[in-house]
C-alpha positions in Angstrom: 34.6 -9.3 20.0 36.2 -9.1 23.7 34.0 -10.3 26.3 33.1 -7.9 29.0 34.4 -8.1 32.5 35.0 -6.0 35.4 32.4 -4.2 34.4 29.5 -3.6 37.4 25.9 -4.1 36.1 22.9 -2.5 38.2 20.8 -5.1 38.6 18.3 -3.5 41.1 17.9 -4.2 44.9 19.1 -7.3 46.9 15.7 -7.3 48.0 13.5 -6.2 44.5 11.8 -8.8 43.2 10.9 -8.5 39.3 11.0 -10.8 36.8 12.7 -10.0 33.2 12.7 -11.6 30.2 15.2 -10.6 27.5 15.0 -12.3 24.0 17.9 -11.8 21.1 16.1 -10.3 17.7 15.7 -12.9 15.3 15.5 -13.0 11.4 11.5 -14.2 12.6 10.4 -11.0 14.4 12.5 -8.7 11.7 10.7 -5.7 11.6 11.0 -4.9 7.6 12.6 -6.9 4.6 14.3 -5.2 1.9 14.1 -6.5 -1.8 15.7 -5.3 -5.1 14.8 -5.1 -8.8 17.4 -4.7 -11.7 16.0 -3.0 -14.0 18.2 -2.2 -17.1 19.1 1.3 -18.2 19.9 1.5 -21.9 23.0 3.4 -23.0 22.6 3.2 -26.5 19.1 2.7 -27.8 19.4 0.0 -31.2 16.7 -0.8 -33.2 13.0 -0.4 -31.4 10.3 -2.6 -32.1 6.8 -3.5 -30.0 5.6 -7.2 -28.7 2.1 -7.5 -27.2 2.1 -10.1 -24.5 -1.8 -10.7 -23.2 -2.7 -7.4 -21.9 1.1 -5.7 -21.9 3.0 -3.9 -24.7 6.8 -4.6 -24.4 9.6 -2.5 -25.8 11.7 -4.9 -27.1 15.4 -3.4 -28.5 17.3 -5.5 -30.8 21.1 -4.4 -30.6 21.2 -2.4 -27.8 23.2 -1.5 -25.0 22.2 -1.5 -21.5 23.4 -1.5 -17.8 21.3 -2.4 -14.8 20.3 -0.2 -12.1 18.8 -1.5 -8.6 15.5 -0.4 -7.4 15.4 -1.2 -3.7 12.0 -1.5 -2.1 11.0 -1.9 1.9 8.6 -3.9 3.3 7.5 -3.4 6.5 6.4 -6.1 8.6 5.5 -4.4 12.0 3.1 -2.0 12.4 3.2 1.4 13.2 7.0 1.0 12.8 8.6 4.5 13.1 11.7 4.3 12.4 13.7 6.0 9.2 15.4 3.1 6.9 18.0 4.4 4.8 18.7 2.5 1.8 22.5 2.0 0.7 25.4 0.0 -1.4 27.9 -1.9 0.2 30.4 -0.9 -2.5 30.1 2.4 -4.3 32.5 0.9 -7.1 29.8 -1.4 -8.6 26.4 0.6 -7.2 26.4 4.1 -6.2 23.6 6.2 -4.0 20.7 6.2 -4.3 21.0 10.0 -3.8 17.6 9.8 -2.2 14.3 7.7 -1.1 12.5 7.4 -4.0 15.9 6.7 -6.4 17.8 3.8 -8.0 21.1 2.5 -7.3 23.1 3.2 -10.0 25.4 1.0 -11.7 28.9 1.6 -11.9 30.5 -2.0 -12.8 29.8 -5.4 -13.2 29.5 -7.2 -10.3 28.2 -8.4 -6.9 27.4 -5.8 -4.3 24.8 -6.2 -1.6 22.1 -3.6 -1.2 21.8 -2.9 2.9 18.4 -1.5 4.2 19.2 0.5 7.3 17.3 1.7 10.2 17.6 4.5 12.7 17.3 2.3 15.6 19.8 -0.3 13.8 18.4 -3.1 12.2 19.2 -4.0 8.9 18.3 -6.2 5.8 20.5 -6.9 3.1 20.3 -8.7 0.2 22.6 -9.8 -2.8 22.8 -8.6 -6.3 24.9 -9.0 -9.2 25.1 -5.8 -11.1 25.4 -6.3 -15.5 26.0 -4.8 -18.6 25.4 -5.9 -22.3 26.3 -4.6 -25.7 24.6 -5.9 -29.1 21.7 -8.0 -27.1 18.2 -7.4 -27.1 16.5 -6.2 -24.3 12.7 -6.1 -23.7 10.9 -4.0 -20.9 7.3 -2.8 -20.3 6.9 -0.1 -22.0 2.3 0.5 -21.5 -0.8 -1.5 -21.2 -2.6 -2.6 -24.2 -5.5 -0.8 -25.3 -9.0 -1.4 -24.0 -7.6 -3.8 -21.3 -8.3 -3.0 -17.2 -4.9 -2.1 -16.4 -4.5 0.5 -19.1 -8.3 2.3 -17.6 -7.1 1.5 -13.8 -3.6 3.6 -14.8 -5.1 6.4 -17.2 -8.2 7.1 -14.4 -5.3 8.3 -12.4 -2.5 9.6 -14.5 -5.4 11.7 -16.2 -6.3 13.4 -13.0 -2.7 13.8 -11.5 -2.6 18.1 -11.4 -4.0 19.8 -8.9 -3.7 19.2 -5.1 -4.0 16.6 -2.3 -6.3 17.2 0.4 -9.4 15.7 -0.1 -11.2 18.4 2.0 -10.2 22.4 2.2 -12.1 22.7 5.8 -12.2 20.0 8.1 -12.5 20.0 12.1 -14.4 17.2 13.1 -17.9 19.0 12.8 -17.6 20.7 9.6 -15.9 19.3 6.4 -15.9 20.7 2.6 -14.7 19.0 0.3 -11.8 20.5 -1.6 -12.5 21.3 -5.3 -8.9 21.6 -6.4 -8.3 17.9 -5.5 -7.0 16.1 -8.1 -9.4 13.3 -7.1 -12.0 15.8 -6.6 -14.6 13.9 -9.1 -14.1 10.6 -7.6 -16.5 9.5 -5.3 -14.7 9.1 -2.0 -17.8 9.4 -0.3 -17.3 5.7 1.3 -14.3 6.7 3.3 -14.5 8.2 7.0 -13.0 11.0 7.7 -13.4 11.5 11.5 -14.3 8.7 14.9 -15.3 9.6 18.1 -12.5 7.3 19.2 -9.5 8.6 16.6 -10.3 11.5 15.4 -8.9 11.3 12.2 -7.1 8.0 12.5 -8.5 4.6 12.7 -9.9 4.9 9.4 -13.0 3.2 8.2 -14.1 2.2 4.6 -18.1 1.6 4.0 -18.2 -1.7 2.3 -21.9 -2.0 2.0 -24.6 0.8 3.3 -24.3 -0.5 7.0 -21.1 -2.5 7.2 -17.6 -0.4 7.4 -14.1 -2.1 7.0 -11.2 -1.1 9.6 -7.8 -2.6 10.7 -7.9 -4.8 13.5 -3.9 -4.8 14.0 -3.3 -3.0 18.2 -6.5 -3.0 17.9 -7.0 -0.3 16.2 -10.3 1.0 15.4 -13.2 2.8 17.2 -14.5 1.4 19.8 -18.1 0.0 20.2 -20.5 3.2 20.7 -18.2 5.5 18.9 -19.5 7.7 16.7 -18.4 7.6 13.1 -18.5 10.3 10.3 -19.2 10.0 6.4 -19.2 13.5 4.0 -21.3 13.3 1.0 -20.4 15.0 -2.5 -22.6 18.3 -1.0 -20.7 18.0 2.0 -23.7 17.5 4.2 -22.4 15.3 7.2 -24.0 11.9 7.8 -23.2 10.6 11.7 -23.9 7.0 12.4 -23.0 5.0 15.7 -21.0 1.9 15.4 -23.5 -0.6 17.4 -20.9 -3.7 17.1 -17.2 -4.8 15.7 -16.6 -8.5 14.5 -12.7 -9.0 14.4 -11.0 -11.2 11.8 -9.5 -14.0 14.2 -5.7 -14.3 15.2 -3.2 -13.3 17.7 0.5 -13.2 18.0 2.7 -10.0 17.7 3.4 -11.6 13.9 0.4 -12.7 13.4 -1.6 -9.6 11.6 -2.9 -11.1 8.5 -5.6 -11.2 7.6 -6.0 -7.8 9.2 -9.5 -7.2 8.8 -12.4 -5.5 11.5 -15.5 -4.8 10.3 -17.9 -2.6 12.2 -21.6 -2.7 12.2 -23.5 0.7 12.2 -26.9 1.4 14.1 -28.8 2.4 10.1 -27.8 2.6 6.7 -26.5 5.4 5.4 -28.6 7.3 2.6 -27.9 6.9 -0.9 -25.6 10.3 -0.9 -22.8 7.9 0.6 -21.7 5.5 -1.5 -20.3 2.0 -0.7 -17.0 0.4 -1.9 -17.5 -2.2 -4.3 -14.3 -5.3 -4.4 -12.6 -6.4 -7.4 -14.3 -10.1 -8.2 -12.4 -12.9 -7.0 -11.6 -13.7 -11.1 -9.7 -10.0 -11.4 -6.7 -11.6 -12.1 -8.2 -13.0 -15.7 -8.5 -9.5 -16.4 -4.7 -8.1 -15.4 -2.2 -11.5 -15.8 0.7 -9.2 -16.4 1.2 -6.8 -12.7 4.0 -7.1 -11.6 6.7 -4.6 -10.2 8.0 -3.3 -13.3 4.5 -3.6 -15.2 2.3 -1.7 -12.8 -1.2 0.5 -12.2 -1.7 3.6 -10.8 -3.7 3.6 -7.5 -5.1 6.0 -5.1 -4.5 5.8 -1.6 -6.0 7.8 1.8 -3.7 8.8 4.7 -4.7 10.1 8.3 -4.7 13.5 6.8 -7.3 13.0 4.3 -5.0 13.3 1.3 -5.2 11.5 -1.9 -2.1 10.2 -2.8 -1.2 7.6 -5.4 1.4 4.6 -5.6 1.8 1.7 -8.3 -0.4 -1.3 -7.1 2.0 -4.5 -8.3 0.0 -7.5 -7.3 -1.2 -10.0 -4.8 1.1 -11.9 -2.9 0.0 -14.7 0.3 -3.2 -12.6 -0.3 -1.3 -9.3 0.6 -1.8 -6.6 -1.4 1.8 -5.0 -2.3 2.4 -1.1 -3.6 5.9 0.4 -4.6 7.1 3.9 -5.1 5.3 5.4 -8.5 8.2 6.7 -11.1 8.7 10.1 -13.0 6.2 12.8 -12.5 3.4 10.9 -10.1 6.2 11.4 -7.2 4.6 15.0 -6.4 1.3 13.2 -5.3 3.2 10.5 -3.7 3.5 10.3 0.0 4.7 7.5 2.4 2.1 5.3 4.4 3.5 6.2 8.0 2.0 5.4 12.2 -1.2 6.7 12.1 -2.1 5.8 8.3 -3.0 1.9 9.2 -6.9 1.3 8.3 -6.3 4.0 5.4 -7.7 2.5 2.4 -6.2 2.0 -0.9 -8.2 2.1 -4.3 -8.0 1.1 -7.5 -10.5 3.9 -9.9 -12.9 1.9 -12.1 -15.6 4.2 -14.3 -14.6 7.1 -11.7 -15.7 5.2 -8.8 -13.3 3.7 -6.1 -12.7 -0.3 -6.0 -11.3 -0.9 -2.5 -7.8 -3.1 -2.4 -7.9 -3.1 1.4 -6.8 -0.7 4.2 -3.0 -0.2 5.3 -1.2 -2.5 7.6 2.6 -1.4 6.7 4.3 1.5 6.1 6.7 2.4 2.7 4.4 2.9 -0.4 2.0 0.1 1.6 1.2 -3.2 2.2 -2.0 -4.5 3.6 -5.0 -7.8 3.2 -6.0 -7.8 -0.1 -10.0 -7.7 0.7 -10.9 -10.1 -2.4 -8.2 -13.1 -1.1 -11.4 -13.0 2.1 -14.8 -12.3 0.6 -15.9 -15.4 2.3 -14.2 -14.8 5.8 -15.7 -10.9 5.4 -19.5 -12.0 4.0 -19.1 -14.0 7.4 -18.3 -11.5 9.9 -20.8 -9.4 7.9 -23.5 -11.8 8.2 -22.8 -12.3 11.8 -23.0 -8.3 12.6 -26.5 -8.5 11.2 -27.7 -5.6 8.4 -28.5 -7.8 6.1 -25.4 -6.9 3.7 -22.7 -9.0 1.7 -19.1 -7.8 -0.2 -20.4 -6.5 -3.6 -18.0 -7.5 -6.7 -17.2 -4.1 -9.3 -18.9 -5.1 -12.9 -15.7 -5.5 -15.5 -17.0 -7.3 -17.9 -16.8 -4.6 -20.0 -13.2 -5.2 -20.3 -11.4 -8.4 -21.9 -10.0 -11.1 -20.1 -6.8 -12.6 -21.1 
């Protein structure tokens, strides 16, 4: 690099007097990470048998051939962060593309090649992998969820539903909504999630957690203000308008600092029994799905600012976060990013057709946001503080087995 000289600089005025302060971008105050999975691609198939592993069925291939391809996932870290990240190789020799978003890199050789995350406004992550191949080994990869166990009803409640379209509603203008029969999540009851504020209109999302209590993002702040008037839309479509009377905020500060990223807002009655609440998962869910992880996932359903139902792979908990990635194969129609606007949007798991709330959207990508369970305490708190007389209620699986 050649240092600049002769080369004038408008500083201002002799005479202006401002004060500036310039601070270089550190690996602290990134504004997304990148990570990547191998994931092996078999080239020639050997001989197939089935392993049950607590509440996971694994494909496991005895003499077969395989290469690994990279699936590259972003998480954001700021907010309302715009800007386009392009995902790429940084040698086409050992992985090539992806050809788009939602795609692998594909392996071409054996070796080490660094996967670069890049955005528009030039930042970039990167991270190492080593790319392999195998002949005559056996391989083992999830191949489905046991029988009878959550995961497998969490994932066939959506892959059953997945034809049809996305809008939840086929009329809505702030005054009037209908709710859109040709929804593919048509017959779940979404009547705990907001679709309209007197402060956002349609963003700043709110999620009823209990018949008086409603669950919003506090990151910029964003949520209705105190006074403003907030919507709910029962299955008849009758409108039900409630005033939010007060707002507790989950403490913390700091441009960083947005976890937990919980508001919860008080309204000024219950609502009637048309609307229903959003229960949790209890804080012993994970006893009941040991096994998420990225490659061994379950199907959720997710709200955006335009009151679509969209779905995504729900892979775990992690520093009480919960994390989403990109849904495979032929869910991608009914997948859509979580983009600025989207924050507060909730995200659901569908237990015995009724929605089990994960939390509300902080990030962008397929989402990452508090995972509401990792705070019941903190929440029952603010709750309790607001007034109404309401606590988080824990979802009943003990239908199902634990592991």
């Amino acid at each position: 690099m050649i240092a600049a000289k002769n080369y004038p600089l408008n500083c201002g005025l002799a005479t202006t007097e401002f004060a500036r302060g310039f601070e270089k971008r550190t690996v602290a105050n990134r504004s997304f990470d990148v990570s990547a999975t191998l994931v092996n691609r078999i080239t020639s198939p050997g001989t197939l048998s089935y392993v049950t592993e607590a509440d996971k069925i694994n494909a496991q291939r005895a003499s077969a051939s395989y290469v690994t391809d990279v699936v590259a996932d972003i998480q954001f870290r700021v907010p309302q962060y715009v800007q386009e990240v392009v995902i790429s190789s940084s040698d086409e020799s050992v992985l090539s593309g992806p050809p788009d978003a939602l795609s692998p890199l594909a392996y071409e050789s054996d070796g080490l090649c660094t996967v670069l995350a890049t955005s528009s406004d030039g930042e970039t992550a990167a991270i190492a992998v080593t790319t392999t191949s195998g002949d005559a080994n056996t391989t083992t990869e999830f191949d489905s969820w046991v029988s009878g166990s959550l995961a497998r009803h969490c994932s066939e409640a959506i892959t059953s539903r997945l034809s049809g379209e996305l809008p939840v509603y086929s009329l809505q203008d702030g005054t009037t909504f209908i709710r859109n029969p040709n929804c593919w999540a048509a017959d779940v009851d979404l009547t705990c999630a907001s679709p309209w504020n007197s402060t956002g209109g349609s963003t700043m999302a709110g999620t009823l957690i209990s018949p008086r209590h409603v669950l919003f993002c506090r990151h910029l702040n964003f949520f209705p203000a105190v006074g403003a008037t907030i919507k709910f839309v029962s299955l008849g479509n009758e409108v039900i308008s409630r005033t939010i009377s007060a707002i507790g905020v989950y403490p913390g500060s700091g441009p960083l600092n947005f976890f937990p990223d919980i508001a919860i807002g008080l309204l000024d009655a219950d609502v009637p029994e048309s609307i229903t609440f959003a229960e949790i998962l209890p804080g012993d869910w994970k006893d009941y799905m040991p096994s998420l992880e990225r490659l061994a996932s379950v199907q959720c359903l997710r709200l955006n600012q335009n009151e679509q139902a969209t779905t995504a792979r729900f892979i775990g908990v992690l520093s009480n976060r919960f994390q989403c990635r990109i849904p495979p194969g032929n869910e991608l129609p009914f997948f859509q990013f979580i983009v600025a606007g989207d924050s507060g949007s909730p995200v659901f798991l569908v237990i015995n057709s009724r929605p089990v709330i994960l939390g509300t959207f902080t990030h962008g990508g397929a989402g990452i946001g508090t995972f509401i369970t990792s705070q019941i305490s903190q929440v029952n708190e603010i709750m309790t503080s607001l007034g109404g007389g309401y606590q988080l209620t824990d979802v009943d699986i003990s239908e199902f087995p634990t592991y």
